[in-house]
Backbone as XML, in Angstrom:
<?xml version="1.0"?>
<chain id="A" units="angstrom">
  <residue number="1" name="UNK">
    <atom name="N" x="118.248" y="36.622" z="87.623"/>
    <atom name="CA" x="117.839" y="37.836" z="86.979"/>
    <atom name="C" x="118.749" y="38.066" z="85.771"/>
  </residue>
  <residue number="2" name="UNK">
    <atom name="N" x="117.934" y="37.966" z="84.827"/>
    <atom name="CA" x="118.899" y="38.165" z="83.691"/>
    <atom name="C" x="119.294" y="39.809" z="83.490"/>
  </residue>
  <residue number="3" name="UNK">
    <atom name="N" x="120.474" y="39.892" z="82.121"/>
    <atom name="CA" x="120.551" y="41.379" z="81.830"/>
    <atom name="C" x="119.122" y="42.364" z="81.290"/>
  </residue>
  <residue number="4" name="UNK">
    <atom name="N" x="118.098" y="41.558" z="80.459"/>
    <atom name="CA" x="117.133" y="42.363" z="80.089"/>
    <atom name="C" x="116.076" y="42.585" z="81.240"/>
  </residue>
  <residue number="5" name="UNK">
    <atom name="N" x="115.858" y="41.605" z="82.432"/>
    <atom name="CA" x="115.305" y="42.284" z="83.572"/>
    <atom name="C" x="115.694" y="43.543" z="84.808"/>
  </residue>
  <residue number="6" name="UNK">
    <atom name="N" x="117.035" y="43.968" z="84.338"/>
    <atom name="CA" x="117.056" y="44.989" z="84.998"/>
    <atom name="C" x="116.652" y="45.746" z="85.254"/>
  </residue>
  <residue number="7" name="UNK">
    <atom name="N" x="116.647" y="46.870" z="86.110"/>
    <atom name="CA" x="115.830" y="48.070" z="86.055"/>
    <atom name="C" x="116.765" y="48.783" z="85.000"/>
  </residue>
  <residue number="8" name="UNK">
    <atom name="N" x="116.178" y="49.765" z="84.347"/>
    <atom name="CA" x="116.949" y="50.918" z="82.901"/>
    <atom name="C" x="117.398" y="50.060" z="82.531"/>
  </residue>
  <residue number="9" name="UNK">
    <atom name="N" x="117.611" y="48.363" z="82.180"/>
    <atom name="CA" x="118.056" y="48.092" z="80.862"/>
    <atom name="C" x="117.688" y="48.234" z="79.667"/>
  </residue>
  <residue number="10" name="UNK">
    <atom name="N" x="116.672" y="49.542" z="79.455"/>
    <atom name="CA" x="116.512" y="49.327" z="78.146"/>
    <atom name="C" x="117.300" y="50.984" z="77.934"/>
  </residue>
  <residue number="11" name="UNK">
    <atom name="N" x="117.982" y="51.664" z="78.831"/>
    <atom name="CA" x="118.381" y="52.126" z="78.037"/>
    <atom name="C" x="119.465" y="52.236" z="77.559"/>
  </residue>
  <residue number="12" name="UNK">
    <atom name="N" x="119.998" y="53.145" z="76.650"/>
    <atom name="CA" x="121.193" y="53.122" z="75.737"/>
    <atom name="C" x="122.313" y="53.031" z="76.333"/>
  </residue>
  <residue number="13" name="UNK">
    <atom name="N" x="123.158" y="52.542" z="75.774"/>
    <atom name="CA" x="124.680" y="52.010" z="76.331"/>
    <atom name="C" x="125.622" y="53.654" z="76.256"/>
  </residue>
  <residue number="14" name="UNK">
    <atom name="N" x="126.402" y="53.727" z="77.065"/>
    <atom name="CA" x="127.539" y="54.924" z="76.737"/>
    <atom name="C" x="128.229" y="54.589" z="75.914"/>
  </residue>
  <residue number="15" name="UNK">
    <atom name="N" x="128.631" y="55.325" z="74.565"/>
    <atom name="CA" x="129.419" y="55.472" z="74.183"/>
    <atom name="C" x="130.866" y="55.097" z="74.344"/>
  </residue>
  <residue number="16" name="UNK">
    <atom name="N" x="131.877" y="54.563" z="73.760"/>
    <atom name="CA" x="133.223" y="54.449" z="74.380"/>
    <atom name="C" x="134.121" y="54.453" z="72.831"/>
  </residue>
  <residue number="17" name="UNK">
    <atom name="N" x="135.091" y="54.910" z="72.961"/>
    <atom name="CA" x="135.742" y="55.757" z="71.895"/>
    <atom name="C" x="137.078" y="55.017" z="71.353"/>
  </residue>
  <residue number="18" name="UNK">
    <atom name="N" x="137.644" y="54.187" z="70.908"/>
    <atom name="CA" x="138.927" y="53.988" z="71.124"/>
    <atom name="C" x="140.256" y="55.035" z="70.384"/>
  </residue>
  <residue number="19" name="UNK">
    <atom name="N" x="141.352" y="55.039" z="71.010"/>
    <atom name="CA" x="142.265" y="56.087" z="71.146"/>
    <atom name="C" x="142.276" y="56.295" z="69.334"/>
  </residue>
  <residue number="20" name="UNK">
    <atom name="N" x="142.345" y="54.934" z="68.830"/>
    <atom name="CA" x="142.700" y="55.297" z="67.233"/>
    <atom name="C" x="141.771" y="56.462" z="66.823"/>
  </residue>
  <residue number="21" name="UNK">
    <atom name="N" x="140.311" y="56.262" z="66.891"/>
    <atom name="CA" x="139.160" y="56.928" z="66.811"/>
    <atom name="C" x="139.303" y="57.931" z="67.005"/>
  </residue>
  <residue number="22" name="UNK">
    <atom name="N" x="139.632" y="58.723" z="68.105"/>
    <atom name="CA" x="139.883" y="59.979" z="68.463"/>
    <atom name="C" x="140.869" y="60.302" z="67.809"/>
  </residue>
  <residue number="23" name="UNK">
    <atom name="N" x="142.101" y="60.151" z="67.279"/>
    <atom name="CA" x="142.781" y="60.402" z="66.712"/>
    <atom name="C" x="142.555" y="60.702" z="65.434"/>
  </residue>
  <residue number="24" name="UNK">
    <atom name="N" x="142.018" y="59.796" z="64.723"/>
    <atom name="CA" x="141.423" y="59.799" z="63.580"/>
    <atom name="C" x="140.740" y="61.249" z="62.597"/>
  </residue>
  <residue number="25" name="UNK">
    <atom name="N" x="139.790" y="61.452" z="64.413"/>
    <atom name="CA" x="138.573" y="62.312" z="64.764"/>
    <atom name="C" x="139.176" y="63.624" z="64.551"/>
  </residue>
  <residue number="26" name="UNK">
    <atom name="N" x="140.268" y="63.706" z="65.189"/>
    <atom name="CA" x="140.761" y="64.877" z="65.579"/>
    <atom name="C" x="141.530" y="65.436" z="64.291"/>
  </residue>
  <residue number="27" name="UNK">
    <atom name="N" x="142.348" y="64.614" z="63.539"/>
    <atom name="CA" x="143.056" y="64.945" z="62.231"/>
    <atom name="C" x="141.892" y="65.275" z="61.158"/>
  </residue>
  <residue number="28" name="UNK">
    <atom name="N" x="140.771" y="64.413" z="61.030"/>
    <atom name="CA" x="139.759" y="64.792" z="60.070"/>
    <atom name="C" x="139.055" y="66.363" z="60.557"/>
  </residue>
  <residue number="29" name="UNK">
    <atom name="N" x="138.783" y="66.608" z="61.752"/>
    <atom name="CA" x="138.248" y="67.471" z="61.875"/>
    <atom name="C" x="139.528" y="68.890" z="61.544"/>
  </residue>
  <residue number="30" name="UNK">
    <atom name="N" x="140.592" y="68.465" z="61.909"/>
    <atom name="CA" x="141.274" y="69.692" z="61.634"/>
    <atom name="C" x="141.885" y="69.428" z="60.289"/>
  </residue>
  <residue number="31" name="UNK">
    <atom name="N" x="141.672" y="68.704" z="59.482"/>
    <atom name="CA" x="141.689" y="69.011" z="57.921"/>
    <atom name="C" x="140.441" y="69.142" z="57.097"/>
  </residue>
  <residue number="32" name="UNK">
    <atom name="N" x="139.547" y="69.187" z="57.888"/>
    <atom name="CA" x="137.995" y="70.425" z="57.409"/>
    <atom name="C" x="138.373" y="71.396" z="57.156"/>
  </residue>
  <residue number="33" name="UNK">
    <atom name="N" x="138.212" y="72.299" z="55.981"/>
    <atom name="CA" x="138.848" y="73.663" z="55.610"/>
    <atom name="C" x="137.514" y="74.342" z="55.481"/>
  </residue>
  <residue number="34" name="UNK">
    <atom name="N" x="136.287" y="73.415" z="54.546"/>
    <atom name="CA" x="135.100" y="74.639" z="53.804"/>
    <atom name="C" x="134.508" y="74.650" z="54.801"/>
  </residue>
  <residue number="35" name="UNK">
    <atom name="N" x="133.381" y="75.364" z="54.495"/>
    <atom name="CA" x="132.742" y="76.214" z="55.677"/>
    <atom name="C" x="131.438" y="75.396" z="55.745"/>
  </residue>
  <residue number="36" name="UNK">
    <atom name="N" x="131.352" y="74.923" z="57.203"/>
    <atom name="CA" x="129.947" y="73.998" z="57.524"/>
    <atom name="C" x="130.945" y="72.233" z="57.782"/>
  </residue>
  <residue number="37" name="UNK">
    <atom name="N" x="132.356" y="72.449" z="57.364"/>
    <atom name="CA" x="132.852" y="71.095" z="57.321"/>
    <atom name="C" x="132.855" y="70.050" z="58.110"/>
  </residue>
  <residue number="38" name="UNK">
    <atom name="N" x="133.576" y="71.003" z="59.461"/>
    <atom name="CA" x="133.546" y="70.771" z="60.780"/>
    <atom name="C" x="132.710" y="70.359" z="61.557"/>
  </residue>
  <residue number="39" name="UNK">
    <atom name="N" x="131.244" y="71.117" z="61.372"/>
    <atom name="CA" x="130.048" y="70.462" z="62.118"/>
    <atom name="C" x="129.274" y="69.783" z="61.501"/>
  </residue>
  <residue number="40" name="UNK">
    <atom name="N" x="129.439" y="69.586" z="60.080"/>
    <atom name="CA" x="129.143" y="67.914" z="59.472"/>
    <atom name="C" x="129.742" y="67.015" z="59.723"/>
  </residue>
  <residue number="41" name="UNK">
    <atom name="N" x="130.877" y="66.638" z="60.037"/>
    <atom name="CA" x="131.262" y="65.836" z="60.665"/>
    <atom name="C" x="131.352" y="65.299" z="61.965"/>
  </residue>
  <residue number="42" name="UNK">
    <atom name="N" x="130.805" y="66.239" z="62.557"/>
    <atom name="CA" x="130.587" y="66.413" z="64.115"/>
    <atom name="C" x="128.940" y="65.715" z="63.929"/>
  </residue>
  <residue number="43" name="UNK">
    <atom name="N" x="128.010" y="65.944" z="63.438"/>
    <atom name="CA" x="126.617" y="65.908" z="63.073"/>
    <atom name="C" x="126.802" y="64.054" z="62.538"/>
  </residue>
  <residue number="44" name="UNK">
    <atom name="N" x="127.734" y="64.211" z="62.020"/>
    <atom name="CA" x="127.794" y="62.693" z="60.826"/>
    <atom name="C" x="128.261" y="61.369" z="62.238"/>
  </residue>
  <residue number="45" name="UNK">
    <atom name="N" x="129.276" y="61.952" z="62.888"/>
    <atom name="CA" x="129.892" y="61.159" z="63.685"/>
    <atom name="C" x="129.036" y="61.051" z="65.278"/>
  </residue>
  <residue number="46" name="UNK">
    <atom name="N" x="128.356" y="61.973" z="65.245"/>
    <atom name="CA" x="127.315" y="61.837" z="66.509"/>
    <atom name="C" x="128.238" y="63.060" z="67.947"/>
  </residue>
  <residue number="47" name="UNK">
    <atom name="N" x="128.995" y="63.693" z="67.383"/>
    <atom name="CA" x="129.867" y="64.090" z="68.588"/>
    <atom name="C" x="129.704" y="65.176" z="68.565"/>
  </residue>
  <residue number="48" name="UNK">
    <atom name="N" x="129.940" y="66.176" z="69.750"/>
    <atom name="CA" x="130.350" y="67.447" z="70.245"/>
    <atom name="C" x="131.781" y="68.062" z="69.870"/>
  </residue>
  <residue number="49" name="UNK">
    <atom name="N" x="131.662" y="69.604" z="70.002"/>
    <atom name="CA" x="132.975" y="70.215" z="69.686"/>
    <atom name="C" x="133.675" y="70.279" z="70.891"/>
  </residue>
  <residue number="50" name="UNK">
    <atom name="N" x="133.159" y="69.701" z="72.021"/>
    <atom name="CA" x="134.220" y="69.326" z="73.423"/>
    <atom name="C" x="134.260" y="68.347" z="73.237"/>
  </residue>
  <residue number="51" name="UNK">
    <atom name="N" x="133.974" y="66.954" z="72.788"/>
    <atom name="CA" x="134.962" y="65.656" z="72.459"/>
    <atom name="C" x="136.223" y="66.341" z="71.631"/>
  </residue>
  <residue number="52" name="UNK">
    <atom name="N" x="135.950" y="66.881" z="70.494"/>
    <atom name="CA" x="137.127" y="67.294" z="70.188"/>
    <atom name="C" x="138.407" y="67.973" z="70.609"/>
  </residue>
  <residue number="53" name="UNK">
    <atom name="N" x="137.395" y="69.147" z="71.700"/>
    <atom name="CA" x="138.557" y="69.533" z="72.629"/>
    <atom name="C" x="139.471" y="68.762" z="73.300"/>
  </residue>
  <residue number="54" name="UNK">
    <atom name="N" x="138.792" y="68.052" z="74.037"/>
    <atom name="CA" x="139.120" y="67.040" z="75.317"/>
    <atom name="C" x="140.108" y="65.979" z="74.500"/>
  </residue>
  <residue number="55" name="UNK">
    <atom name="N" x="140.164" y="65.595" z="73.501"/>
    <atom name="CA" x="140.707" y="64.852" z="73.020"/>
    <atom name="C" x="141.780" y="65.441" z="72.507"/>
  </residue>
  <residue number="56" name="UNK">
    <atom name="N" x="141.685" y="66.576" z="71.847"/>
    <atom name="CA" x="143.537" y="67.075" z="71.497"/>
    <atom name="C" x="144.006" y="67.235" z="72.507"/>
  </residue>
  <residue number="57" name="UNK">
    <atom name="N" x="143.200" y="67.865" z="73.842"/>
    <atom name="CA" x="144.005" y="68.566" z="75.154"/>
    <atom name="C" x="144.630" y="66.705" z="75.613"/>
  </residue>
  <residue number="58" name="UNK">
    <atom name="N" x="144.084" y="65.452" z="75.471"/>
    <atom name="CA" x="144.514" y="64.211" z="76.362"/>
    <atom name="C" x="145.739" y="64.305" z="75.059"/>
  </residue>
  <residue number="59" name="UNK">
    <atom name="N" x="145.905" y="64.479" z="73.453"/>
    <atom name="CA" x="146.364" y="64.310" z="72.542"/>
    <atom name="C" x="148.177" y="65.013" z="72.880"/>
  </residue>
  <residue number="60" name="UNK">
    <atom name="N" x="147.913" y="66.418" z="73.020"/>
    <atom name="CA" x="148.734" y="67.160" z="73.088"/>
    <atom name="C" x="149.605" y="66.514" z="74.439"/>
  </residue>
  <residue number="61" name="UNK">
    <atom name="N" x="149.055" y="66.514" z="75.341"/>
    <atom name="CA" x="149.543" y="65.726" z="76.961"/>
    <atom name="C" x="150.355" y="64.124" z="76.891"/>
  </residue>
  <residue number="62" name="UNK">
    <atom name="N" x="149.741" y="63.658" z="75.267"/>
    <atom name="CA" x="150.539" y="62.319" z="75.235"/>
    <atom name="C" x="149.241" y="61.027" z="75.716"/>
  </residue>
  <residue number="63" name="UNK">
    <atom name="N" x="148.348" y="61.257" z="76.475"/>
    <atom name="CA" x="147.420" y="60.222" z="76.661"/>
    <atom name="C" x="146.851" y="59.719" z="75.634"/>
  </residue>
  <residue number="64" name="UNK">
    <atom name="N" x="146.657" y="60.169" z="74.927"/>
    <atom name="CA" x="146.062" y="59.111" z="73.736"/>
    <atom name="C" x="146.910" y="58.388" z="72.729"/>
  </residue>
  <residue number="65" name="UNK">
    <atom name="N" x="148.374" y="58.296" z="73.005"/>
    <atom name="CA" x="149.562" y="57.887" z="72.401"/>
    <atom name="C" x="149.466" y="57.007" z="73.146"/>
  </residue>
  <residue number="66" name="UNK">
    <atom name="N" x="149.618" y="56.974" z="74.479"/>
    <atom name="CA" x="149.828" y="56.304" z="75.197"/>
    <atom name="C" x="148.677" y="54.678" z="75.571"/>
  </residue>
  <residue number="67" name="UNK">
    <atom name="N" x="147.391" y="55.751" z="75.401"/>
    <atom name="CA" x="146.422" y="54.708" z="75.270"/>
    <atom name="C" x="146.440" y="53.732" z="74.082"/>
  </residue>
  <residue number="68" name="UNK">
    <atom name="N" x="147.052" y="54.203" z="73.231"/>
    <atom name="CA" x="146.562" y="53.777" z="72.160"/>
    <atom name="C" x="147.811" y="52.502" z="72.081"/>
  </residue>
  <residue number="69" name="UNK">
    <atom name="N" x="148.838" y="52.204" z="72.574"/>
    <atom name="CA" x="149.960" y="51.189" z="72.530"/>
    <atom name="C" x="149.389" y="50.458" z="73.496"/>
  </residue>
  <residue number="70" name="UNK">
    <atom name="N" x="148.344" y="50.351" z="74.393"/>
    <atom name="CA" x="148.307" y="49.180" z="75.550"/>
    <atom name="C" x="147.356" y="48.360" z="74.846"/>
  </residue>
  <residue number="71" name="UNK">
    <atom name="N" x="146.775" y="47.380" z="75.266"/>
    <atom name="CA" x="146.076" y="46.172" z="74.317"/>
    <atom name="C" x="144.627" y="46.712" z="74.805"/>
  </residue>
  <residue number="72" name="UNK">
    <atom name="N" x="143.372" y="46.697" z="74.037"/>
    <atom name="CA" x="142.500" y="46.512" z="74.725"/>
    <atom name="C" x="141.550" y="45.504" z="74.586"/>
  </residue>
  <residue number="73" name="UNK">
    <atom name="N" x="140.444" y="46.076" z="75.482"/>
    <atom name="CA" x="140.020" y="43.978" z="75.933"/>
    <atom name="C" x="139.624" y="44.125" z="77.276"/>
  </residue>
  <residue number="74" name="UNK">
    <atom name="N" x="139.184" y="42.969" z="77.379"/>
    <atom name="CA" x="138.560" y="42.390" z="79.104"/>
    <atom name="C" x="139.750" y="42.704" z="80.220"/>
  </residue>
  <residue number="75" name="UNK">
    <atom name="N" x="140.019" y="43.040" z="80.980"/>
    <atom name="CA" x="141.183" y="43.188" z="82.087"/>
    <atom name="C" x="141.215" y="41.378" z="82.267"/>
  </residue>
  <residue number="76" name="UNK">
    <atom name="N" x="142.564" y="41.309" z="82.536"/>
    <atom name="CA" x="142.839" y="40.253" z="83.061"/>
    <atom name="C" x="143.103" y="39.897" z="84.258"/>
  </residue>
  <residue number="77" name="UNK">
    <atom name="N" x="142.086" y="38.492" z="84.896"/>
    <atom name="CA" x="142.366" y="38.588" z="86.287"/>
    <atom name="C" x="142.754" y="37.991" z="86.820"/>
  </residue>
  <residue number="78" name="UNK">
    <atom name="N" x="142.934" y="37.636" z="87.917"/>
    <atom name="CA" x="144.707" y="37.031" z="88.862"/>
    <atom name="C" x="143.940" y="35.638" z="88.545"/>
  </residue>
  <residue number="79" name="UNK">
    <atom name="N" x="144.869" y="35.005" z="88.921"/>
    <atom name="CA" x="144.931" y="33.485" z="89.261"/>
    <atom name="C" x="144.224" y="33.585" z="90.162"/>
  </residue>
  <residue number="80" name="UNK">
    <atom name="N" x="143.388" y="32.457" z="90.358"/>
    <atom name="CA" x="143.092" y="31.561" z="91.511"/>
    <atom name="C" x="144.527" y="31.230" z="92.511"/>
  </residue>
  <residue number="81" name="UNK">
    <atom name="N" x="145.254" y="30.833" z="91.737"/>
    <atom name="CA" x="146.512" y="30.487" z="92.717"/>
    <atom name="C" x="147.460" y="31.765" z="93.344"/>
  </residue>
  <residue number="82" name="UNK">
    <atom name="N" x="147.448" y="32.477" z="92.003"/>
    <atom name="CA" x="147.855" y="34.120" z="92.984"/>
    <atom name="C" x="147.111" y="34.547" z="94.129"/>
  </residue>
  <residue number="83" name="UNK">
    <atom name="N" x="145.479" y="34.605" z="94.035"/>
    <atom name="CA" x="144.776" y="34.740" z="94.966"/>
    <atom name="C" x="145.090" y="34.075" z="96.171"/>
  </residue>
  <residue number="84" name="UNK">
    <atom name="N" x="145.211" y="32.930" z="96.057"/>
    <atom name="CA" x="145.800" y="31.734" z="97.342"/>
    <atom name="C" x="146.668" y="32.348" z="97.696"/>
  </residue>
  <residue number="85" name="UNK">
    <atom name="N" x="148.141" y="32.556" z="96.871"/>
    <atom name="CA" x="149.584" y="33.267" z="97.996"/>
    <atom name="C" x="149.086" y="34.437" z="98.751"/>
  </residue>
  <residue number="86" name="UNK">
    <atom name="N" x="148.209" y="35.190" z="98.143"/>
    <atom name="CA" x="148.248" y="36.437" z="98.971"/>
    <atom name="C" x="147.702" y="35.986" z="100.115"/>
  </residue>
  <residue number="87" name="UNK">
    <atom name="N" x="146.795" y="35.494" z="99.666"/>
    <atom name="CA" x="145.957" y="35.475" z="101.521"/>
    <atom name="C" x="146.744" y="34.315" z="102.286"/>
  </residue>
  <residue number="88" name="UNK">
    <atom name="N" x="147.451" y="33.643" z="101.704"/>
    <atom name="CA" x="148.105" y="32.752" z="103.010"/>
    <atom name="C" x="149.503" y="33.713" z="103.352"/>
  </residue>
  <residue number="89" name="UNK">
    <atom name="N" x="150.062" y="34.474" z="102.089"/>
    <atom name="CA" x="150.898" y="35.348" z="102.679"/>
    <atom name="C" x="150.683" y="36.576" z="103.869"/>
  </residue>
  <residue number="90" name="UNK">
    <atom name="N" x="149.493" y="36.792" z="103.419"/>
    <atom name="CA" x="148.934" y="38.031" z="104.934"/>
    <atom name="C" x="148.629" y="37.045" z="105.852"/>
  </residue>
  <residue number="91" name="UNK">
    <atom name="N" x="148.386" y="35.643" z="106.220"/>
    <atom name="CA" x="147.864" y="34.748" z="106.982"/>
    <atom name="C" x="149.138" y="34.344" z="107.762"/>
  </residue>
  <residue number="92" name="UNK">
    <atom name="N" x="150.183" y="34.113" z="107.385"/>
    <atom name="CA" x="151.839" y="34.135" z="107.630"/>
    <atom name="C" x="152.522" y="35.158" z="108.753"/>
  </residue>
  <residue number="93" name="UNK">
    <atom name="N" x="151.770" y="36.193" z="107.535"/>
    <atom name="CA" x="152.240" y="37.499" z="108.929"/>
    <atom name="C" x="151.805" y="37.818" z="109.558"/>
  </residue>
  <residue number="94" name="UNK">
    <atom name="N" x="150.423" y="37.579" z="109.946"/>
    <atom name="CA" x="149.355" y="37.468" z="111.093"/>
    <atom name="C" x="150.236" y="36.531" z="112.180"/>
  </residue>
  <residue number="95" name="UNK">
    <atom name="N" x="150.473" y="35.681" z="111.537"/>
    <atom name="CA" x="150.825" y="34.083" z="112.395"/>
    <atom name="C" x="152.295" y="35.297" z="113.013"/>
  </residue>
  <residue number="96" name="UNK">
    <atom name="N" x="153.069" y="35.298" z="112.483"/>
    <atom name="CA" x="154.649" y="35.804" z="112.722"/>
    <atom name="C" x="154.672" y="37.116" z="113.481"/>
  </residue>
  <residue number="97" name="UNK">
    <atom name="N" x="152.963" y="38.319" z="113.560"/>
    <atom name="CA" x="153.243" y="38.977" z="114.634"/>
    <atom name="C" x="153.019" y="38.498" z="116.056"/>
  </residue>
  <residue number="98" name="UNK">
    <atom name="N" x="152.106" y="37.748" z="115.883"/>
    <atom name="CA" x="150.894" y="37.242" z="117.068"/>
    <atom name="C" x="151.816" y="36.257" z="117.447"/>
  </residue>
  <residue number="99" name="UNK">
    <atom name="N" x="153.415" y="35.512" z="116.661"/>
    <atom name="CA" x="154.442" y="35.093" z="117.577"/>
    <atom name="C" x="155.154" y="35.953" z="117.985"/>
  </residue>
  <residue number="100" name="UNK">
    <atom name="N" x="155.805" y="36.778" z="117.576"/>
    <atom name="CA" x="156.583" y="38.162" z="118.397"/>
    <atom name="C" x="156.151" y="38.308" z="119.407"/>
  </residue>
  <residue number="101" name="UNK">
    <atom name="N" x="154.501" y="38.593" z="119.468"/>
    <atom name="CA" x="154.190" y="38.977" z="120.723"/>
    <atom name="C" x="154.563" y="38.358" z="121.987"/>
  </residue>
  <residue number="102" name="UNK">
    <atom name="N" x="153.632" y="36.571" z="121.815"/>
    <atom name="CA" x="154.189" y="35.573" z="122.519"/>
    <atom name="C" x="155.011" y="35.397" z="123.245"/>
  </residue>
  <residue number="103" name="UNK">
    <atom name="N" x="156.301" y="35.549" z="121.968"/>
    <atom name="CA" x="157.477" y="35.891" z="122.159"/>
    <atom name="C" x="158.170" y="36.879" z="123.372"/>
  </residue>
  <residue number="104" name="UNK">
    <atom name="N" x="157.415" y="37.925" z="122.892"/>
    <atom name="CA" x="157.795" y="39.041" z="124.297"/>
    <atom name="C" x="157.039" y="38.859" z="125.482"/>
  </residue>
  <residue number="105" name="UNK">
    <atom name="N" x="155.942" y="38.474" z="125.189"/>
    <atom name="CA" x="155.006" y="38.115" z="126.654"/>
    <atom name="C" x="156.239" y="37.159" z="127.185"/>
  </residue>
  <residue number="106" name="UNK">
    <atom name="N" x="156.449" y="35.925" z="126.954"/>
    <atom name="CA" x="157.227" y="34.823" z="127.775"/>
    <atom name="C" x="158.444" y="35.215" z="128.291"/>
  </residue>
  <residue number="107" name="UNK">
    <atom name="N" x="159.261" y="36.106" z="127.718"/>
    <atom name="CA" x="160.498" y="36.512" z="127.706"/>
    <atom name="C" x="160.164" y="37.650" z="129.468"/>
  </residue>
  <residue number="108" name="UNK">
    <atom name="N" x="159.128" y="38.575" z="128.675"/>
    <atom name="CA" x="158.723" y="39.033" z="130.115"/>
    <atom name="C" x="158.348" y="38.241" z="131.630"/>
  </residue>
  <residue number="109" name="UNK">
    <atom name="N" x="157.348" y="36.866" z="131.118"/>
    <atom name="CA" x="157.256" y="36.109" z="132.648"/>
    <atom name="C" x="158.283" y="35.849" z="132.969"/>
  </residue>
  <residue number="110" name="UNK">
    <atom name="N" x="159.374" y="35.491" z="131.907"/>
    <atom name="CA" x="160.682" y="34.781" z="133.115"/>
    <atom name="C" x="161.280" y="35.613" z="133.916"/>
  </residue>
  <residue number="111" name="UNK">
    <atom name="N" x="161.555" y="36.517" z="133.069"/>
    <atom name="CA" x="161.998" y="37.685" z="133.951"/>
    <atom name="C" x="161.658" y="37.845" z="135.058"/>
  </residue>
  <residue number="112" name="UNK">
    <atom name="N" x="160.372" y="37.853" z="135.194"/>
    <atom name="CA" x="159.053" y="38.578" z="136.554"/>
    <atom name="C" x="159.633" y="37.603" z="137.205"/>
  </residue>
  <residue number="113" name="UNK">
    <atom name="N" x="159.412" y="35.983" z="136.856"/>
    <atom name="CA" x="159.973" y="34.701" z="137.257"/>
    <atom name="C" x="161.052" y="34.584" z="138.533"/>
  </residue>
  <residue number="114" name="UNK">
    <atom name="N" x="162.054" y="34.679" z="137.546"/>
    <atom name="CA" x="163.861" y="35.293" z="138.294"/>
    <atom name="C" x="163.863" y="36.381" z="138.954"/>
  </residue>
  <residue number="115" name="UNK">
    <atom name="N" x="162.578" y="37.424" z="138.632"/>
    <atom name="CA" x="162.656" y="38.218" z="139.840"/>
    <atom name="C" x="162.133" y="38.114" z="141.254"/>
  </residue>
  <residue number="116" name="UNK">
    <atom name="N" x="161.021" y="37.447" z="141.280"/>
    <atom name="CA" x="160.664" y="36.796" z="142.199"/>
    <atom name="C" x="160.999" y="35.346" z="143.321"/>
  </residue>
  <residue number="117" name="UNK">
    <atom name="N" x="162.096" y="35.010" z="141.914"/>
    <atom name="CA" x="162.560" y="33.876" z="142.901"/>
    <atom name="C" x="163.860" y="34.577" z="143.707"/>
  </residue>
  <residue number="118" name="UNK">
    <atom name="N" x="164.371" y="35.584" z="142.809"/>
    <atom name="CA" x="165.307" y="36.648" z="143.842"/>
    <atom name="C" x="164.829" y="37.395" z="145.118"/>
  </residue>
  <residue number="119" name="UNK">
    <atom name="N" x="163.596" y="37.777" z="144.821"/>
    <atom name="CA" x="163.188" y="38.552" z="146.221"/>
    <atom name="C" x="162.721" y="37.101" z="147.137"/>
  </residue>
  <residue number="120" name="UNK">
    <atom name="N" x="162.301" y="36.067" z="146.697"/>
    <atom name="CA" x="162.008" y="34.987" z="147.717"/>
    <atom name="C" x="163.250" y="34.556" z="148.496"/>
  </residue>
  <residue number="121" name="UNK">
    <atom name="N" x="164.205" y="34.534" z="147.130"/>
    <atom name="CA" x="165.952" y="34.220" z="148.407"/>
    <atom name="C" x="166.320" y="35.270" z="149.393"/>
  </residue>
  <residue number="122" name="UNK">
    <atom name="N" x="166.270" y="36.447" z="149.006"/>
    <atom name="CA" x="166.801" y="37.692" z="149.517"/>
    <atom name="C" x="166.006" y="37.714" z="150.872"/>
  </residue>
  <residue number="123" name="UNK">
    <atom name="N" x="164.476" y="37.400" z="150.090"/>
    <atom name="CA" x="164.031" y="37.436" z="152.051"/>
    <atom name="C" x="163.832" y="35.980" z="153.213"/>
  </residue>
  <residue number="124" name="UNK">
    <atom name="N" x="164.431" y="35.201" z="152.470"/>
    <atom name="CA" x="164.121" y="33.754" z="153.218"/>
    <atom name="C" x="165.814" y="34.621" z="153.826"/>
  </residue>
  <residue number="125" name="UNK">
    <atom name="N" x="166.731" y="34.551" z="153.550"/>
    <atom name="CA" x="168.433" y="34.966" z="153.870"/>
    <atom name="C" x="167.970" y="36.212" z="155.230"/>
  </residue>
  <residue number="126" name="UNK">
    <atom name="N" x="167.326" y="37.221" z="154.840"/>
    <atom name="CA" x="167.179" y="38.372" z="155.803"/>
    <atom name="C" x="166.018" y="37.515" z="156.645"/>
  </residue>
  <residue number="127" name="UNK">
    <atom name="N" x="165.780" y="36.936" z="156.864"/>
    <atom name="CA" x="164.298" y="36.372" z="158.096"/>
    <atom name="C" x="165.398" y="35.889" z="158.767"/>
  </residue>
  <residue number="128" name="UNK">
    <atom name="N" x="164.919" y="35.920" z="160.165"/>
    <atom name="CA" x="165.794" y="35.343" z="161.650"/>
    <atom name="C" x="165.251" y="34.072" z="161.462"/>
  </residue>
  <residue number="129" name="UNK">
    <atom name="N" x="166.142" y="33.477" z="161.834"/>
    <atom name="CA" x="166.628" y="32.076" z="161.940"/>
    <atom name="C" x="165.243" y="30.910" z="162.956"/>
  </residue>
  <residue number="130" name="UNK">
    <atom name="N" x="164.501" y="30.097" z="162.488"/>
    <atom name="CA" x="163.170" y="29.707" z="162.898"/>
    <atom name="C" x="163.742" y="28.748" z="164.241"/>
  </residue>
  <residue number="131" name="UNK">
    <atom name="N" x="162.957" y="28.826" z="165.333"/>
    <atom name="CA" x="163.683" y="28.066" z="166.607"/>
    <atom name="C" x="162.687" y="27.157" z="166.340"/>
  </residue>
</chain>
């Protein structure tokens, strides 16, 4: 199934803004002085006077400074070989509880073990003597 057989692929893509843009957006609109300036440019650029909000309020907060220094682009994704450590690393500690356990199970039979071979002496010693 390709992308143009989707269902709603025909319609329009969202919008996506980059930080410069908004920035840009936001200085032009607040150096609009004449009257009608503001919402020609709003009209020209396709946007609302809450993009503008929303964008000084992320502006003022530092998010769009912030956005604007990280790279953008495709996310980058793990290795194949990173992928491998993890799961043999959770596969490791699967292995290393499920020995603990073992571990304590056996530790417990001997015990039970030595205890039982104690009550077998204790009562072969207390039984009267076989004629």
């Amino acid at each position: 199934m390709g992308k143009g057989d989707r269902p709603r692929s025909d319609r329009p893509k969202r919008r996506s803004f980059t930080p410069e843009y908004k920035l840009a957006m936001i200085e032009a609109y607040d150096a609009a002085t004449e009257p009608g300036a503001k919402g020609a440019l709003l009209r020209r650029e396709g946007l609302y006077h809450s993009h503008i909000i929303e964008w000084r309020k992320a502006r003022d907060a530092g998010a769009l400074n912030a956005l604007a220094a990280k790279p953008s682009g495709p996310k980058t994704r793990r290795g194949e070989a990173e992928k491998e450590n993890e799961r043999l690393r959770a596969r490791a500690e699967k292995a290393e509880r499920e020995l603990a356990k073992t571990k304590a199970a056996l530790e417990i039979m001997g015990k039970a073990h030595a205890l039982l071979e104690l009550l077998s002496e204790s009562a072969d010693n207390d039984a009267p003597p076989k004629k």
